[in-house]
N, C-alpha and C positions, 0 to 999 in steps of 0.2 A: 504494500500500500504506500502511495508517495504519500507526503511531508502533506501536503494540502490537503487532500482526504482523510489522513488522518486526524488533521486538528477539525476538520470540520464534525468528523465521527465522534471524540472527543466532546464536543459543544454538543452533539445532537443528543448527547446522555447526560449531562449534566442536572446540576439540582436545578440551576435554573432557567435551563430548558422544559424543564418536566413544569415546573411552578407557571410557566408561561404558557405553557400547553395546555394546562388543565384549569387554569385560571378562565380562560375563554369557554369552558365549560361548565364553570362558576356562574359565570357572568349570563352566559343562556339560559342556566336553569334559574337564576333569578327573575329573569324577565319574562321563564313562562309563569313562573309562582305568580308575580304580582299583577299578569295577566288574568289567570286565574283569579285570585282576590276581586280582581275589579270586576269578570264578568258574574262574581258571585252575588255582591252587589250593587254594582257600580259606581263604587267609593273606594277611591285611593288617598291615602294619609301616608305625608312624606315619613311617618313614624313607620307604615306597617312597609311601605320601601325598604327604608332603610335595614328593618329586621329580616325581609327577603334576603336581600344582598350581605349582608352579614353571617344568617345563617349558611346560604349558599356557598360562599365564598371562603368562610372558614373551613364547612366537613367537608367541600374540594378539595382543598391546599393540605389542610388535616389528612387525609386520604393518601394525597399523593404524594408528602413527606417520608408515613411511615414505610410507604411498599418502596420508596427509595430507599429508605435508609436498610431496610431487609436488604434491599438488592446488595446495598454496598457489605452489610454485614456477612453474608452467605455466600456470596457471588455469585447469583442466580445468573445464571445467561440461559437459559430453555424455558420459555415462558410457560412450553406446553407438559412441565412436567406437572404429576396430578398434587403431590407435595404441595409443588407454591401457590395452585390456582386457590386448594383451601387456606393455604397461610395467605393467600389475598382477600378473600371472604372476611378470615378471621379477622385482620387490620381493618377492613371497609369497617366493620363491625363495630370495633374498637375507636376507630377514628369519628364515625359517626356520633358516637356515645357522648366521647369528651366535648366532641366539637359540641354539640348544643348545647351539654351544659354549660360550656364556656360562653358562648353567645347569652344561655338566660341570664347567664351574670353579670354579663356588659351589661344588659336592659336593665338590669337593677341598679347597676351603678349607675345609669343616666336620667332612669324614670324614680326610682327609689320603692320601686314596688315588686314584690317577689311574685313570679307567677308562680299559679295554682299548680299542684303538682300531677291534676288530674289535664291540665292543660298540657302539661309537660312532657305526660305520657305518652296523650297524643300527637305531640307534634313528633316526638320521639321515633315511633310508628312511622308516621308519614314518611319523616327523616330516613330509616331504613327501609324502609320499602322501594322511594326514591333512589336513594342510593345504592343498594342490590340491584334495581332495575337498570340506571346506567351502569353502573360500573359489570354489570353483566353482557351486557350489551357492547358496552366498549372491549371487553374481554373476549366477546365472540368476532367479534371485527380482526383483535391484534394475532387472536390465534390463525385464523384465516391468511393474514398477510404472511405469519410466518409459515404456516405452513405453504405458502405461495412463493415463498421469498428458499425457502427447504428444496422443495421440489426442482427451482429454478436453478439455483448452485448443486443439487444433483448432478441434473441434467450437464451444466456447462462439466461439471468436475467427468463427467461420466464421457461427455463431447473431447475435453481435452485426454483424457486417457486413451479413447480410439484414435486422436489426430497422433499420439506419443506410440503407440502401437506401431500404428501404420507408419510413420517416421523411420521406427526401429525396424519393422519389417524390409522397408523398402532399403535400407542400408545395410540390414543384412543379406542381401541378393549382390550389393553392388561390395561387402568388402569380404576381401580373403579370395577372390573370384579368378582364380587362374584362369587365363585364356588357353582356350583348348586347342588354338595352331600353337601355341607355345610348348604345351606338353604334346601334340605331334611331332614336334620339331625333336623334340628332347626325346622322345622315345624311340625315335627313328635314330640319331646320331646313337646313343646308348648302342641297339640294334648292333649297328655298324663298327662301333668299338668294343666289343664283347671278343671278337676274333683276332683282331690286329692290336688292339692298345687295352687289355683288357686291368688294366690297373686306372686307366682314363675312365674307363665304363664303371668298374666301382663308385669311383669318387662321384663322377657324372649323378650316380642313382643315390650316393650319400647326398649330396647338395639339393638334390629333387625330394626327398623322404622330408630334408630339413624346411624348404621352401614349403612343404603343404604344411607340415607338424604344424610351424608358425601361422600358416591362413586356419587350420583348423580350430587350434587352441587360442584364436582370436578371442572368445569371449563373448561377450555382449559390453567391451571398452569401443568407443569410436573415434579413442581419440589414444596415437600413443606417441612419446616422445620423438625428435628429430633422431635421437642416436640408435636409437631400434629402426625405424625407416632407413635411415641409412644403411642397417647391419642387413636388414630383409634385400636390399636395394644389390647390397654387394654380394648376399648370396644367389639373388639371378644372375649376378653378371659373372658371378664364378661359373655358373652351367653355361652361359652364353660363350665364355671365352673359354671352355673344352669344345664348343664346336666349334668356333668361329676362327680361334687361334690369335695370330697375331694380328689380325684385323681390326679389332677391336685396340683402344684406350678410354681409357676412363678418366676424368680430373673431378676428384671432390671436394669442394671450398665450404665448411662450415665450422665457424670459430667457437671456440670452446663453452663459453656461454652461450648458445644456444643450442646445446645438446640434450638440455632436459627440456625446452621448450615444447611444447605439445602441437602435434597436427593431426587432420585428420588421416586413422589407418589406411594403409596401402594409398598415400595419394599418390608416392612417386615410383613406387615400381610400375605401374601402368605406362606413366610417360615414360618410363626408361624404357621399356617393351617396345612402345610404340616408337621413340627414336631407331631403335635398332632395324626395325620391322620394317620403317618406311622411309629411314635415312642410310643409316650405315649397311644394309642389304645392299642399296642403291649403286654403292660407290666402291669403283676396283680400286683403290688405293685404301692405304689404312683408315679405316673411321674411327673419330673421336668423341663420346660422349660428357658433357661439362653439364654439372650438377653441383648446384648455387642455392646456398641459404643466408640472404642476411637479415641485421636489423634496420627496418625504418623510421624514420620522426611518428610521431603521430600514435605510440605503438602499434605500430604494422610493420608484417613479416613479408620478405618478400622470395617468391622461390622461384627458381630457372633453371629448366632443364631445356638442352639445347642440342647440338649433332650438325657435322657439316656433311651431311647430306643434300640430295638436290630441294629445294624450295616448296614450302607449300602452293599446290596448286591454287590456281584465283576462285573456285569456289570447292572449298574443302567439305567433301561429308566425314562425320568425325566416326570414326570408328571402334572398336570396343574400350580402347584406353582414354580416346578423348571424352566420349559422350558417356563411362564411369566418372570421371573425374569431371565434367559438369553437374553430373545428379548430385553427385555427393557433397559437392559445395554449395547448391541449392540449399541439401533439403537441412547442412547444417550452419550454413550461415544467412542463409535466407538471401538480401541483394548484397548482403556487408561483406562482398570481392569482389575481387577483381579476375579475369581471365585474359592476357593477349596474346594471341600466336602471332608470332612474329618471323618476317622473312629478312627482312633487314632492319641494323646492320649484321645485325645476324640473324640464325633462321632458330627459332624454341619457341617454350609456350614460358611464361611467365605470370604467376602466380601470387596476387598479394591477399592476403588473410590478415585477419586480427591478431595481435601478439602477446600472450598470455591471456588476455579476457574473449572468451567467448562467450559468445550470444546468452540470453536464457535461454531459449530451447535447447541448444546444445548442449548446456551445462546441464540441464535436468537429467537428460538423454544419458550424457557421459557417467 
């Protein structure tokens, strides 16, 4: 809850918000009473006014004192438990009682006359009857809105558990997600080196066993540190570089403090894949992959992976690494990134995210 809504929530419970609330319900039930009187018999005396409005106005305020001060004493926060609704009863009761005879005691101190006690009784009567009638009636109204007000934060709590769900689901599709030309590739090479290089072939199916173990044992984390991405990142390119051989180089640039910084899983083994796939295949000379973490102003993180491979085409359809690594910066940063594939002056994708604070959704999520 911000700072605003709070202090407003704050005021909306106070003593004297409650005393101005129900003052106006003072104030009404006095003016049907002395309606009343006059259509009784069409004679109003600023005296029996006056004792309207006094009585009224007092076992209101009286009333809505004590069930505050209960509230404060107990901490009642459920209006609808069955407990308070009789300890409200009981207070109405109570508060009715004193308040009138507090009021015949004003009259006496003003007029000098004690009213009759058989008067007393009755107005006593009247007094709760009245006041059981409202204040039952306003109790059926606040029960109503809470249970209206119950239902409705249900519902939204019940609303944002399915959007968190489905969140979780949908990221679970897209992390740990080996591309299946990848393990073709790798199961075919393996294949191949069983016969001729069969200590390559080992190692080949060690680095592949350890590449899944790690996608498997993800978790339900979505978010893990730059130094485990990186370690995930070098164990593909150990498999890539038993096929590929000396074709490949790798350049990794991330400085020390930012090794425990968090991103989300698996976002750069994809790009790495996809450099390889669609740049360094490309090119008879050796290919280089550069792989770039730094910090930004602003706290923002900024990533780059890149390959001098030939150029992205002028209209790129993205493919399994590009168009994972869109969903999943969607669905956990919502618009707060950036994405640019760039062809010059160099050719990579470039990646700015938040640095150290993530979103609330995501942090829920994580």
């Amino acid at each position: 809850m911000s700072q605003p809504d709070k202090k407003k929530e704050d005021q909306k419970h106070s003593l004297l918000y409650y005393n101005l609330k129900y003052a106006r319900v003072g104030l009404l039930v006095g003016v049907g009473i002395c309606a009343l009187n006059f259509f009784h018999d069409f004679t109003l005396s600023w005296k029996s006014v006056f004792a309207c409005f006094l009585f009224s106005m007092t076992i209101t305020l009286s009333i809505t004192n004590l069930i505050y001060l209960s509230h404060c004493l107990f901490k009642r926060q459920d209006v609808r438990n069955v407990r308070f609704v009789v300890l409200n009863f009981i207070l109405m009761g109570v508060g009715i009682f004193v308040a009138t005879e507090f009021c015949f005691f004003v009259l006496y101190l003003l007029d000098g006359k004690w009213t009759p006690m058989k008067e007393q009784y009755n107005n006593l009567v009247f007094n709760l009857f009245l006041g059981f009638f409202i204040g039952g009636y306003n109790h059926i109204i606040t029960l109503q809105k809470e249970n209206y007000e119950y239902r409705l934060k249900e519902n939204e709590y019940q609303l944002t558990k399915l959007q968190e769900l489905k969140i979780r689901a949908e990221l679970e599709t897209l992390q740990a997600k080996i591309n299946p030309h990848f393990l073709y590739n790798s199961l075919n090479s393996i294949a191949s080196l069983v016969y001729t290089d069969p200590e390559k072939a080992e190692k080949m199916v060690l680095m592949l066993s350890k590449l899944f173990r790690v996608s498997i044992n993800s978790g339900e984390e979505n978010f893990g540190t730059i130094a485990n991405e990186i370690d995930i990142v070098k164990t593909y390119l150990d498999i890539e570089n038993i096929r590929l051989g000396d074709r490949l180089s790798v350049k990794i640039s991330v400085k020390d403090e930012l090794q425990d910084v968090k991103i989300p899983r698996f976002l750069l083994q994809p790009l790495v894949e996809n450099s390889i796939k669609h740049g360094i295949s490309k090119v008879a000379e050796k290919g280089e992959v550069i792989i770039e973490v730094k910090a930004l102003p602003d706290n923002k993180l900024a990533i780059w992976v890149a390959d001098n491979g030939p150029a992205f085409p002028e209209v790129l359809e993205p493919g399994y690494g590009m168009q994972s690594t869109f969903d999943k910066l969607k669905l956990l940063y919502g618009d707060d990134h950036v994405l640019n594939i760039l062809s010059t002056p160099h050719k990579g994708i470039q990646i700015i995210i938040p640095n150290l604070v993530v979103k609330q959704l995501a942090h829920e999520i994580y």
